[in-house]
DSSP file (Angstrom, degrees, kcal/mol; ACC not computed):
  #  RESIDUE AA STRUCTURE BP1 BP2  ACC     N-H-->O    O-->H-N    N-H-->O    O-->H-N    TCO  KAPPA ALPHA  PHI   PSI    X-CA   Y-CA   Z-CA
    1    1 A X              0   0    0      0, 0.0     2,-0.5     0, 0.0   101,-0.2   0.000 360.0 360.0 360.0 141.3    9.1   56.1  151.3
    2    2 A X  E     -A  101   0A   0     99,-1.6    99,-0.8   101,-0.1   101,-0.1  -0.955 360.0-129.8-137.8 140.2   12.3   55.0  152.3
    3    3 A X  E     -A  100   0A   0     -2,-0.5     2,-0.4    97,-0.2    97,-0.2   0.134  23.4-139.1 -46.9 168.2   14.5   55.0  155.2
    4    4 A X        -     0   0    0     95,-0.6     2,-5.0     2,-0.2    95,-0.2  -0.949  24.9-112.2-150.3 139.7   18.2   56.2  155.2
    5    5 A X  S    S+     0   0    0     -2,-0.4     2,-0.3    93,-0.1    93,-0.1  -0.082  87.1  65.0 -91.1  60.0   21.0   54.7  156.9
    6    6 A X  S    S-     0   0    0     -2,-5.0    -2,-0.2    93,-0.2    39,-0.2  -0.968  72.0-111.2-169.2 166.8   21.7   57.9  159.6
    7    7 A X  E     -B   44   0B   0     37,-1.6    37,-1.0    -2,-0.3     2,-0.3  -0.105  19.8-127.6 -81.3-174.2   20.3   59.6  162.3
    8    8 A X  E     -BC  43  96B   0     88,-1.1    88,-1.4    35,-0.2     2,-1.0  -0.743  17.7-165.8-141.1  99.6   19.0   63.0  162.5
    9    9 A X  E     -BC  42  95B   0     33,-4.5    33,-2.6    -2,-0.3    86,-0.2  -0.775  12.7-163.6-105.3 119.5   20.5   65.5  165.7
   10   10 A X  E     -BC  41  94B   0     84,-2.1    84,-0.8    -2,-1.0     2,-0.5  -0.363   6.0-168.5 -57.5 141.6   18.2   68.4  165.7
   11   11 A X        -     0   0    0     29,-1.2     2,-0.6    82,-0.2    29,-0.4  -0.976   6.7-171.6-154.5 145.7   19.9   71.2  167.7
   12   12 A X        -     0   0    0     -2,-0.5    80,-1.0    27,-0.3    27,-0.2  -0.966  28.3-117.0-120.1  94.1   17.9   74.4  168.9
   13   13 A X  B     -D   91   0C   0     25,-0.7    78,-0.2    -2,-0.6     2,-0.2  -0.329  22.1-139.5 -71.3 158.1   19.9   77.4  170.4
   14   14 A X    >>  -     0   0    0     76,-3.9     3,-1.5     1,-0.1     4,-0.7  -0.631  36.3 -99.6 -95.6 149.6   19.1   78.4  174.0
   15   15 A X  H 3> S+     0   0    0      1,-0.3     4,-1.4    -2,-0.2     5,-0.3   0.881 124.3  67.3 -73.3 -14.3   19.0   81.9  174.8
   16   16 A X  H 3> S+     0   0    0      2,-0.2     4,-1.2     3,-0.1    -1,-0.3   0.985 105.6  44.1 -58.3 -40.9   22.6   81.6  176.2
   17   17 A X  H X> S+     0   0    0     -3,-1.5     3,-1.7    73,-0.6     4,-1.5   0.993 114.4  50.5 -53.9 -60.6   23.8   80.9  172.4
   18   18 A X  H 3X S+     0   0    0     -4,-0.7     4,-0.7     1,-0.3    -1,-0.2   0.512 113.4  44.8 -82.6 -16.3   21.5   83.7  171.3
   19   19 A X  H 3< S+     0   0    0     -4,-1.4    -1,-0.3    -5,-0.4    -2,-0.2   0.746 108.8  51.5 -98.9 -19.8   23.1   86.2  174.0
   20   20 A X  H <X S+     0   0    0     -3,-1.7     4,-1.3    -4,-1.2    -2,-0.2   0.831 112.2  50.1 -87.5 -38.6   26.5   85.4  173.4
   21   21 A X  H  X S+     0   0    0     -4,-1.5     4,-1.8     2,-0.2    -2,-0.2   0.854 109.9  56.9 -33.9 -53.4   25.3   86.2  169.1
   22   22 A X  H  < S+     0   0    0     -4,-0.7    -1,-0.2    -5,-0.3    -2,-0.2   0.906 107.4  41.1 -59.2 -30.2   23.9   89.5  170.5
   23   23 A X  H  4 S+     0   0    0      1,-0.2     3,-0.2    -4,-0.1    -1,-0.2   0.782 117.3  48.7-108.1  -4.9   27.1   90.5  172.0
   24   24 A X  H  < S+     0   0    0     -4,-1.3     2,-0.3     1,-0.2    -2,-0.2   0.782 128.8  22.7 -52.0 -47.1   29.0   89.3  168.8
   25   25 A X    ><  +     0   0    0     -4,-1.8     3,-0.9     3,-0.1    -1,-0.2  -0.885  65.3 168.5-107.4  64.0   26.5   91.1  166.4
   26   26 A X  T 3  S+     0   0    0     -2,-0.3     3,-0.2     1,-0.2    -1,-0.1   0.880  76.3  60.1 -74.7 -35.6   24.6   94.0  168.0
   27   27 A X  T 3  S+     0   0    0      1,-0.2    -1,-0.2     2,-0.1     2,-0.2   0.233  93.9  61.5 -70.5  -5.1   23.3   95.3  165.0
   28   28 A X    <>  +     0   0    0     -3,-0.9     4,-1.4    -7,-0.2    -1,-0.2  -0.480  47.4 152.0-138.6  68.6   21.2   92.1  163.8
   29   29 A X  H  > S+     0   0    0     -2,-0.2     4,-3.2     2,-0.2     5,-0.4   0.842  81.1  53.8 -61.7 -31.9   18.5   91.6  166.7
   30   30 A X  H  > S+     0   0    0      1,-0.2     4,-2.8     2,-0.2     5,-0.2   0.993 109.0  49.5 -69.7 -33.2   16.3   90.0  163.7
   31   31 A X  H  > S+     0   0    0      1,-0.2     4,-2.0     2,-0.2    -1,-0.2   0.938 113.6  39.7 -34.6 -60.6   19.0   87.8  163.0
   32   32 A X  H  X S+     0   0    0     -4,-1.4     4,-1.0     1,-0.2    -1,-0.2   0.860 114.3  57.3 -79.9 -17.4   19.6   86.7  166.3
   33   33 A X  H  < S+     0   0    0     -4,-3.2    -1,-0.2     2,-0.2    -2,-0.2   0.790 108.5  44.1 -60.1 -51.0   15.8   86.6  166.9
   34   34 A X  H  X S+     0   0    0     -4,-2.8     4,-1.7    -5,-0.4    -1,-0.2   0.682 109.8  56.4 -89.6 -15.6   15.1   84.2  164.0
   35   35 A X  H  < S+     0   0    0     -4,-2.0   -22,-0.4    -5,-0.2    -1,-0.2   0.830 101.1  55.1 -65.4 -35.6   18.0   82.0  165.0
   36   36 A X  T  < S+     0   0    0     -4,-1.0    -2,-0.2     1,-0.2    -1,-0.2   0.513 115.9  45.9 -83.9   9.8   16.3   81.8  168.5
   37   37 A X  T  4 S+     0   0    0     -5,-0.1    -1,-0.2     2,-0.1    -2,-0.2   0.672 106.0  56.6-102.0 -58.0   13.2   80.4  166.1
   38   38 A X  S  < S-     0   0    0     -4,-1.7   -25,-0.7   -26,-0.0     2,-0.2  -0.154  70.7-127.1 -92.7-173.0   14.6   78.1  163.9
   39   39 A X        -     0   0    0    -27,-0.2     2,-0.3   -29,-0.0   -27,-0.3  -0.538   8.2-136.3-114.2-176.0   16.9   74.5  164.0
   40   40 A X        -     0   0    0    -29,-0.4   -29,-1.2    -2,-0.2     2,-0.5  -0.927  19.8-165.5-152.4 115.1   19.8   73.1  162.7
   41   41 A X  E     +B   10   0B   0     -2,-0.3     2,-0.3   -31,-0.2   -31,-0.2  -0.923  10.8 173.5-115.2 118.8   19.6   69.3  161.4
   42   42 A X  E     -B    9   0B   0    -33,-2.6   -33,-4.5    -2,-0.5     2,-0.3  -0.992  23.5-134.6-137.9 164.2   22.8   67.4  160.7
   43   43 A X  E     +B    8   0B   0     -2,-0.3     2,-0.2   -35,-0.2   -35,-0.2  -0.712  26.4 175.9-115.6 150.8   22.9   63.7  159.8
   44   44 A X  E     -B    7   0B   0    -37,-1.0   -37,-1.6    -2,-0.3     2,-0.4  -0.851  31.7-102.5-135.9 165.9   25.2   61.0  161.3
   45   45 A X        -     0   0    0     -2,-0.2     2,-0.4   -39,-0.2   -39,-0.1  -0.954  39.5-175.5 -98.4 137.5   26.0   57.4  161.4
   46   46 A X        -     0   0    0     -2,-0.4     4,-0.1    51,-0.1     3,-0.1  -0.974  26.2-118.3-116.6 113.2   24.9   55.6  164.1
   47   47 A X    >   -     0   0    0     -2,-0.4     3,-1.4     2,-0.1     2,-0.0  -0.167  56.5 -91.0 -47.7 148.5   25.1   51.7  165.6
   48   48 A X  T 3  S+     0   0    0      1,-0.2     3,-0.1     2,-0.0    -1,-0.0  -0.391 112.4   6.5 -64.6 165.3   21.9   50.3  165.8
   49   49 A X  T 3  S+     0   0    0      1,-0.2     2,-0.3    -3,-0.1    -1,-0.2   0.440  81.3 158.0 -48.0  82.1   20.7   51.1  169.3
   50   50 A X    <   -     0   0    0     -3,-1.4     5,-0.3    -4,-0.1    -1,-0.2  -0.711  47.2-110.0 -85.0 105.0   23.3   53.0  169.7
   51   51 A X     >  -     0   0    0     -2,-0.3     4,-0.7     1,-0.1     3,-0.4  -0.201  21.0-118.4 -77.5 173.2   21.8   55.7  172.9
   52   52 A X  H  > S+     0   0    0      1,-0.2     4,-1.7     2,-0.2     3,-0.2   0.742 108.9  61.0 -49.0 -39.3   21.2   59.3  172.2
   53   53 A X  H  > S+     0   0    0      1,-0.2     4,-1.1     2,-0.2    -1,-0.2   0.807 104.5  50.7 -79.7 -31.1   23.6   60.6  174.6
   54   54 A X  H  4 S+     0   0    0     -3,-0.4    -1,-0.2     2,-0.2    -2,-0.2   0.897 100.7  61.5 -39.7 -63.0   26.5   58.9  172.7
   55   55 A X  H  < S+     0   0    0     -4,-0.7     4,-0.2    -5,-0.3    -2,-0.2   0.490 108.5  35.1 -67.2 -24.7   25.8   59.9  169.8
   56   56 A X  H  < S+     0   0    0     -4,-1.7    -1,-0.3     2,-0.2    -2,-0.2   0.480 106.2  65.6-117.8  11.2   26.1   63.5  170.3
   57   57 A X  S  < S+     0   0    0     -4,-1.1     4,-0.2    -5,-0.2    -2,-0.2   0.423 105.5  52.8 -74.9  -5.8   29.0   63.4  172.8
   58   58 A X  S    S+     0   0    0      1,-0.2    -2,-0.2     2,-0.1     4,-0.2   0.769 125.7  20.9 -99.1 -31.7   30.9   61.9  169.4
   59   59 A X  S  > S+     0   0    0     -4,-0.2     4,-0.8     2,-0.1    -1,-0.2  -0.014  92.8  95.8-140.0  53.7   29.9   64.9  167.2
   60   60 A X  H  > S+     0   0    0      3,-0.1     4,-2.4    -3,-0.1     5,-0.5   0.819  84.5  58.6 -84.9 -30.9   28.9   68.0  169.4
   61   61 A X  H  > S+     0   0    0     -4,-0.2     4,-2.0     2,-0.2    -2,-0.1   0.867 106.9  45.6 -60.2 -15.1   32.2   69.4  169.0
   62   62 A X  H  > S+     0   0    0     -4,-0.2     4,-1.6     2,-0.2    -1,-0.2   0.942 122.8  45.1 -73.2 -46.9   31.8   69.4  164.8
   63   63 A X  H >X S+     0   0    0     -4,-0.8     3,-3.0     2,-0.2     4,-2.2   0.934 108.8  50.2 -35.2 -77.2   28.4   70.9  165.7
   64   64 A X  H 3X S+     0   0    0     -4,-2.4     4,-1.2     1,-0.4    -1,-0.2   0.660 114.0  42.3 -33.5 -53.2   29.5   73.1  168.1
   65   65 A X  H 3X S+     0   0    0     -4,-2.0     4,-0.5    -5,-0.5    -1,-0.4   0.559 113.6  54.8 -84.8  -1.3   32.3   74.8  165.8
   66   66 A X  H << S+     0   0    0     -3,-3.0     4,-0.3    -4,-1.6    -2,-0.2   0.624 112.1  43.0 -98.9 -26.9   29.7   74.7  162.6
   67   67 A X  H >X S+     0   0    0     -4,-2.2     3,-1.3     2,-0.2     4,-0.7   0.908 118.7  47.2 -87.4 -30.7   26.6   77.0  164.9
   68   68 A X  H >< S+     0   0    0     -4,-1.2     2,-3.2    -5,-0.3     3,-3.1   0.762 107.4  58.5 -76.8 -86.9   29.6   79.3  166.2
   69   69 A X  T 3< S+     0   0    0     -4,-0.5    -1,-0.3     1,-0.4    -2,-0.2   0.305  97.8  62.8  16.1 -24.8   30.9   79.6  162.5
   70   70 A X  T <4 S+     0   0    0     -2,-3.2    -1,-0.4    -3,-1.3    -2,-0.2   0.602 111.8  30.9-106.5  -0.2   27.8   81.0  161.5
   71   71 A X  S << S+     0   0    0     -3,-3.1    -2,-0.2    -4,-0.7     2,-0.2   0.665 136.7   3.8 -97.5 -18.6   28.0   83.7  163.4
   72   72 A X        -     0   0    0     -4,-0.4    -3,-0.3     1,-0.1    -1,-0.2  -0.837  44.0-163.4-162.3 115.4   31.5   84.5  163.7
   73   73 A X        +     0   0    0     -2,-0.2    -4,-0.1    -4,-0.2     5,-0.1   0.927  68.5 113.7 -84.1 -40.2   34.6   82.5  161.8
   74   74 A X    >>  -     0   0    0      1,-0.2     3,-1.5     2,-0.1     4,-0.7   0.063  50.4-172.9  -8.1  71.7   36.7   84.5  164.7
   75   75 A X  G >4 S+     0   0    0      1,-0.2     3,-2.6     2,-0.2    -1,-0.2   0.969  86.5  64.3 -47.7 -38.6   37.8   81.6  166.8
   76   76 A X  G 34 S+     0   0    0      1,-0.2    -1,-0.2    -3,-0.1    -2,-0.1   0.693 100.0  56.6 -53.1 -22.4   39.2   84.3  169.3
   77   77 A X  G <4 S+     0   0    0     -3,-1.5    -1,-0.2     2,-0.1    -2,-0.2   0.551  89.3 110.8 -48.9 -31.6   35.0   85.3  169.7
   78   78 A X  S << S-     0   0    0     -3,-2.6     2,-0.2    -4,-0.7   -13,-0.0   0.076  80.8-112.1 -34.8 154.2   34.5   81.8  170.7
   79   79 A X        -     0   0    0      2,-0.0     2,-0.4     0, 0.0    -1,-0.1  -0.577  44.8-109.1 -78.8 156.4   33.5   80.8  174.1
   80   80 A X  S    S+     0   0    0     -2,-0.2     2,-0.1     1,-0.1    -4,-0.0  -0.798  96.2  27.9-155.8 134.2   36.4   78.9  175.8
   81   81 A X  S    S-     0   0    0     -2,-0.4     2,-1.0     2,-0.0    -1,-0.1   0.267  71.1-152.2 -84.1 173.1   36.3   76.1  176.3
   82   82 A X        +     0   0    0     -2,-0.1   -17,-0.1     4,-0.1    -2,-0.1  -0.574  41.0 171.4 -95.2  77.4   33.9   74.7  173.6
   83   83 A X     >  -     0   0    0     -2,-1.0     4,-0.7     1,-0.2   -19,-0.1  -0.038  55.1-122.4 -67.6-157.0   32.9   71.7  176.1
   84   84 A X  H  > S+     0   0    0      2,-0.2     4,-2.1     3,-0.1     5,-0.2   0.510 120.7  56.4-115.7 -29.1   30.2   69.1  175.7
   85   85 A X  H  > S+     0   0    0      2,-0.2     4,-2.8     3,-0.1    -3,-0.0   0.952 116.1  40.7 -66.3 -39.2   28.7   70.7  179.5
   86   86 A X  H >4 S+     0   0    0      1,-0.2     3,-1.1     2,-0.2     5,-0.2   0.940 115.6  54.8 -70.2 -79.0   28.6   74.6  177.4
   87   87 A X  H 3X S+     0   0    0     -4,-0.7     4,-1.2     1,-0.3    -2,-0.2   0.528 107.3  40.0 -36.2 -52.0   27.3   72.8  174.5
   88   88 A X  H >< S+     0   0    0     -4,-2.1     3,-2.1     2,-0.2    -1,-0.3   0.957 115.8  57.1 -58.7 -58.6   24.2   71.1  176.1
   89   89 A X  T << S+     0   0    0     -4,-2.8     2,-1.0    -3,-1.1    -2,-0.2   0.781 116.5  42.6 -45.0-101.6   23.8   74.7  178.0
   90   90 A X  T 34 S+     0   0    0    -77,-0.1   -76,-3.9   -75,-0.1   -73,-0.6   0.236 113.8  35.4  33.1 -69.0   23.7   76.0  174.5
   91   91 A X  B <<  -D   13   0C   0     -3,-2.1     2,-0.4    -4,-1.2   -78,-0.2  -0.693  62.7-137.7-145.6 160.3   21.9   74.2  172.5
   92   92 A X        -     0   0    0    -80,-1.0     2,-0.8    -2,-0.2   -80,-0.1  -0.856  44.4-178.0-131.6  69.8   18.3   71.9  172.8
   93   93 A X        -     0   0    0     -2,-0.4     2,-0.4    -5,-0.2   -82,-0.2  -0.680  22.2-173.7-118.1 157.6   19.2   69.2  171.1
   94   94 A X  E     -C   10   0B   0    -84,-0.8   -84,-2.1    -2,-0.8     2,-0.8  -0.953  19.1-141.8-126.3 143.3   17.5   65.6  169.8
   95   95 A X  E     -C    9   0B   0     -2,-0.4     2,-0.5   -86,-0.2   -86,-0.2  -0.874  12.1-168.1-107.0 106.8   18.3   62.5  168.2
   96   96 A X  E     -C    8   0B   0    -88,-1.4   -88,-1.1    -2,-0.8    -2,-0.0  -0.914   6.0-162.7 -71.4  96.5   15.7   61.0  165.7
   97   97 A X  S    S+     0   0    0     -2,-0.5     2,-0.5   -90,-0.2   -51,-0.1   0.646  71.2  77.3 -68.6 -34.1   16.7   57.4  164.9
   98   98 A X        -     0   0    0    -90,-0.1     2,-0.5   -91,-0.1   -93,-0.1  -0.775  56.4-179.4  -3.3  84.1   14.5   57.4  162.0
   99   99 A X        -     0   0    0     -2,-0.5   -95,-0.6   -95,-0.2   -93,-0.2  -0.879   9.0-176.9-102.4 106.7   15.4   59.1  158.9
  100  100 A X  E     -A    3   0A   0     -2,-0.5     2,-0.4   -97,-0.2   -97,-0.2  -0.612  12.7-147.0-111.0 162.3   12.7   58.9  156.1
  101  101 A X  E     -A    2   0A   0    -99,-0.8   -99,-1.6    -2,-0.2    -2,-0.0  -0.921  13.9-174.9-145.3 128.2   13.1   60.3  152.6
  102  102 A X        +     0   0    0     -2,-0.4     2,-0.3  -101,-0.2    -1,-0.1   0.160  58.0  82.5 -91.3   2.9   10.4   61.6  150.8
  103  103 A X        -     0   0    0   -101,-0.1  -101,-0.1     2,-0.1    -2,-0.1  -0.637  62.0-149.3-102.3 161.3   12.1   62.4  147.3
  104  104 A X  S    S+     0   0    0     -2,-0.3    -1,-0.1     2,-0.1     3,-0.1   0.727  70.2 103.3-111.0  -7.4   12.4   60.0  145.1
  105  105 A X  S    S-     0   0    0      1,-0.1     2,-0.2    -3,-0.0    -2,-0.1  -0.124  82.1 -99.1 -34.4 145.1   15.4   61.7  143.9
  106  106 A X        -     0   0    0      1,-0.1    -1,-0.1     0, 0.0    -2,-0.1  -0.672  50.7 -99.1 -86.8 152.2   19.3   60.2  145.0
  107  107 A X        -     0   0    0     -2,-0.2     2,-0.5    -4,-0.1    -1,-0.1  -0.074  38.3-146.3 -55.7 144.3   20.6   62.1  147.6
  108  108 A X        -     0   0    0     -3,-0.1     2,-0.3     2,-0.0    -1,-0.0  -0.961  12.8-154.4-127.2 140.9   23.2   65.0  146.2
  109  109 A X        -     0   0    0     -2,-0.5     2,-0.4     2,-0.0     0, 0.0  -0.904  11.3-176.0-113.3 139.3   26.3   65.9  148.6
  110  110 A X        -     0   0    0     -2,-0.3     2,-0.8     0, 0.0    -2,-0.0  -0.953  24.7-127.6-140.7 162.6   27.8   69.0  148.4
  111  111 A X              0   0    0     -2,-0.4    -2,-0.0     1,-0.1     0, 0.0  -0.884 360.0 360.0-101.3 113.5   31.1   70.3  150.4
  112  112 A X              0   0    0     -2,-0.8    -1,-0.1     0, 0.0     0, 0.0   0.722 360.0 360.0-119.5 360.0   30.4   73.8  152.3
């Protein structure tokens, strides 16, 4: 097993994301249901002990616009503003410093 040179910020919507999706959506309660279930993992670079709070004041807004974006590419649907204060309400999120990888495969990148 080998380590990989980025963090990992976990982010978890809060039922405030999941009510502002409801009133985007009405029609896809399972949707928004199974959003209010699952996570979102994106990987960053990070200075060695470099603190959590840093690290996602430097990339919630890419977050921020990638979880709204999957429910509605409408910026005008957006909340506004997209702070870092909404975001935190939002979203449940955590920094893992520690990235292990369990394939023995090279990592594959893709643009989406």
């Amino acid at each position: 097993m080998k380590t990989i040179n980025r963090v990992a910020i976990i982010v978890r919507p809060k039922e405030s994301f999941l009510a502002w999706a409801r009133g985007i959506d009405a029609d896809a309660p399972a949707a928004v249901a199974a959003a209010g279930t699952s996570c979102s993992v994106y990987l960053a670079v990070a200075a060695e002990d470099e603190k959590p709070e840093i690290i996602v004041a430097r990339h919630y807004r890419a977050i921020f616009d990638e979880e709204l974006t999957s429910w509605d590419t409408r910026m005008s649907k957006w909340p506004s503003p997209c702070t870092l204060t909404r975001f935190r309400e939002w979203f449940d999120v955590r920094v893992k410093e520690i990235v292990l990888d369990l394939s023995e495969s090279p990592l594959r990148r893709e643009e989406w």
